[in-house]
C-alpha positions as CSV (number, residue, x, y, z in Angstrom):
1,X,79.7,-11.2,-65.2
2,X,77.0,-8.7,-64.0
3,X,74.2,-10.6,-64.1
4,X,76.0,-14.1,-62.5
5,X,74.1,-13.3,-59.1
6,X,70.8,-12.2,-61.0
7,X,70.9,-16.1,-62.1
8,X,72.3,-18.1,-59.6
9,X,70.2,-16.7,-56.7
10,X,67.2,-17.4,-58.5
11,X,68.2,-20.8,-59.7
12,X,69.0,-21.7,-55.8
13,X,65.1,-21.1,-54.9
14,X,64.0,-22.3,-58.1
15,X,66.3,-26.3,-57.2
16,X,64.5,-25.9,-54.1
17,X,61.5,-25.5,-55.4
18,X,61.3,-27.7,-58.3
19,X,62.0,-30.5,-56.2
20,X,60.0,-30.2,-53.4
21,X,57.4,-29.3,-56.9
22,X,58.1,-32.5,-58.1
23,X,57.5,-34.6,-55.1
24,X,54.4,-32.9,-54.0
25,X,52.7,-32.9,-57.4
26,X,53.9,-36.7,-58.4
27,X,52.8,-38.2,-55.6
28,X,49.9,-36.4,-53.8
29,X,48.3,-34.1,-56.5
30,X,48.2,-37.1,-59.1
31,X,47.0,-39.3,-56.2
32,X,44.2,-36.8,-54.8
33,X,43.2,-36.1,-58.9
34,X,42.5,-39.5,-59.3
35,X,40.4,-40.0,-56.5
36,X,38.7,-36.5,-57.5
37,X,37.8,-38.2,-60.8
38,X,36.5,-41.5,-59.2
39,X,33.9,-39.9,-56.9
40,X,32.4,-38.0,-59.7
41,X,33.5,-34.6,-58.5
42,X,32.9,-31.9,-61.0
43,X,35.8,-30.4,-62.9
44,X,38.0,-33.8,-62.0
45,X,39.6,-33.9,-65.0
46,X,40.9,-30.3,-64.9
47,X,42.5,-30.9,-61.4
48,X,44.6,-33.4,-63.4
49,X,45.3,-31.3,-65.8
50,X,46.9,-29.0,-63.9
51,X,48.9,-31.3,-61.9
52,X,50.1,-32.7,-64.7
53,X,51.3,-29.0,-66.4
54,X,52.8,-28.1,-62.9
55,X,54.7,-31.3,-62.5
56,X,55.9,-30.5,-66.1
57,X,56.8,-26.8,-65.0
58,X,58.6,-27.6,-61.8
59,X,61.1,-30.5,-63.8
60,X,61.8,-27.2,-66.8
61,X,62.4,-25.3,-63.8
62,X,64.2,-27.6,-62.0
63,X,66.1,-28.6,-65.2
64,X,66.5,-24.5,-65.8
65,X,68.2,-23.9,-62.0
66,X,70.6,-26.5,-62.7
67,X,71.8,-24.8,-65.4
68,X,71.6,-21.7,-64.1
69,X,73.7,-22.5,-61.4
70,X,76.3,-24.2,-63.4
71,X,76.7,-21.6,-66.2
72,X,75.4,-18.4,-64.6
73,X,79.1,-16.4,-65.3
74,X,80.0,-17.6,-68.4
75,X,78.9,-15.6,-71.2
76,X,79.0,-18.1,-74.0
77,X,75.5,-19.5,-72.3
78,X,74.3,-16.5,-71.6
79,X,72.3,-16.5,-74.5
80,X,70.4,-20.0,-74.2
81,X,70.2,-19.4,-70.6
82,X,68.0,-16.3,-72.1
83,X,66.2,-18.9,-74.0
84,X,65.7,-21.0,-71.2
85,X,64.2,-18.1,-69.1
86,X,62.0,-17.4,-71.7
87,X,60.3,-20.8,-71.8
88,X,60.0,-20.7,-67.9
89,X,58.1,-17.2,-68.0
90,X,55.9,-18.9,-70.8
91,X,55.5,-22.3,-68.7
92,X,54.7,-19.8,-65.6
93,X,51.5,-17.9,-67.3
94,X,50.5,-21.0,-68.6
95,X,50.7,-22.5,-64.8
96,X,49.1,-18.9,-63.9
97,X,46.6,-19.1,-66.4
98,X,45.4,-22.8,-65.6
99,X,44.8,-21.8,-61.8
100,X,43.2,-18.7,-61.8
101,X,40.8,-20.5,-64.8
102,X,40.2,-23.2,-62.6
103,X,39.4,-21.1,-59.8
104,X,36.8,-19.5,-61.7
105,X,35.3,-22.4,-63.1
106,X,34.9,-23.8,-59.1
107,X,33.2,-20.1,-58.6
108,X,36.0,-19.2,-55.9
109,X,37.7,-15.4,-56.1
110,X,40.4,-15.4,-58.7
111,X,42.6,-12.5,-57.1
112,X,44.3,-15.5,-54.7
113,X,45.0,-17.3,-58.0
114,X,46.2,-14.3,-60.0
115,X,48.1,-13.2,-57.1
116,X,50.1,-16.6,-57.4
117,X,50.6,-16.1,-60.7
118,X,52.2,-13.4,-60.5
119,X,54.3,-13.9,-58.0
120,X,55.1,-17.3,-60.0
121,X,56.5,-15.2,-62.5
122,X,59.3,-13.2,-59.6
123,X,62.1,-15.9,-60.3
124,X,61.9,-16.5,-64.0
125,X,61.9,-13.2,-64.7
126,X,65.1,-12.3,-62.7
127,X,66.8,-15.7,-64.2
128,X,65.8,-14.0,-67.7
129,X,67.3,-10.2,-66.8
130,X,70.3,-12.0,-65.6
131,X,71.1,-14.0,-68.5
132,X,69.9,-10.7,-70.7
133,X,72.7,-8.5,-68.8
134,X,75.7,-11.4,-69.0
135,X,74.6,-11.6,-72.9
136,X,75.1,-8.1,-73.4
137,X,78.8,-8.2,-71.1
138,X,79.9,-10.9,-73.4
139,X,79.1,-8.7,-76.8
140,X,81.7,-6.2,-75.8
């Protein structure tokens, strides 16, 4: 299939990732956020927030790599895998989105935060050109 390494490269950083994700926001972002909210600080409840939406994201894209790896040259899947890429660029800008809001609502620069965004979107958007080019190879 043409685009099997387009997905399974990707979905190898993206399991790496997601797990290390997981861990990290589970345990020390939701930790820290609480604390945040018990001291009063300002904008508390928006550090949860996006702990919460980037725990969410890094179990789709953990959840997404899996798949990715298992199916990523057969061309029966390509066309949920598509799917599934979709929702992870859509779960990235949201990510994105959160960050560089929150960023300015603390009155720090945003270009750090955009720039992270952006390069948030480098994996999911090969994972979805990969699945694009293995669902045109299995219409022929």
């Amino acid at each position: 299939m043409p685009g099997k390494n387009f997905i399974k490269i990707p979905s190898i950083f993206m399991a790496v990732s997601g797990v290390i994700s997981i861990v990290l926001y589970l345990v020390i972002d939701l930790i820290l956020a609480c604390g945040t909210i018990d001291t009063g600080e300002p904008l508390g409840w928006m550090v949860v927030a996006i702990a919460v939406i980037y725990t969410v994201f890094a179990v789709l894209e953990f959840h997404a790599a899996a798949i990715g790896i298992k199916y990523c040259d057969c061309a029966e899947k390509a066309a949920f895998l598509k799917k599934k890429g979709f929702l992870l660029i859509l779960a990235s800008l949201i990510a994105g989105a959160s960050n560089t809001i929150f960023s300015i609502l603390q009155g720090d620069p945003a270009i750090p935060a955009l720039n992270s965004a952006v390069l948030g979107l480098f994996f999911p958007l090969l994972y979805t050109y990969g699945a694009s080019l293995n669902e045109k190879a299995g219409q022929y």
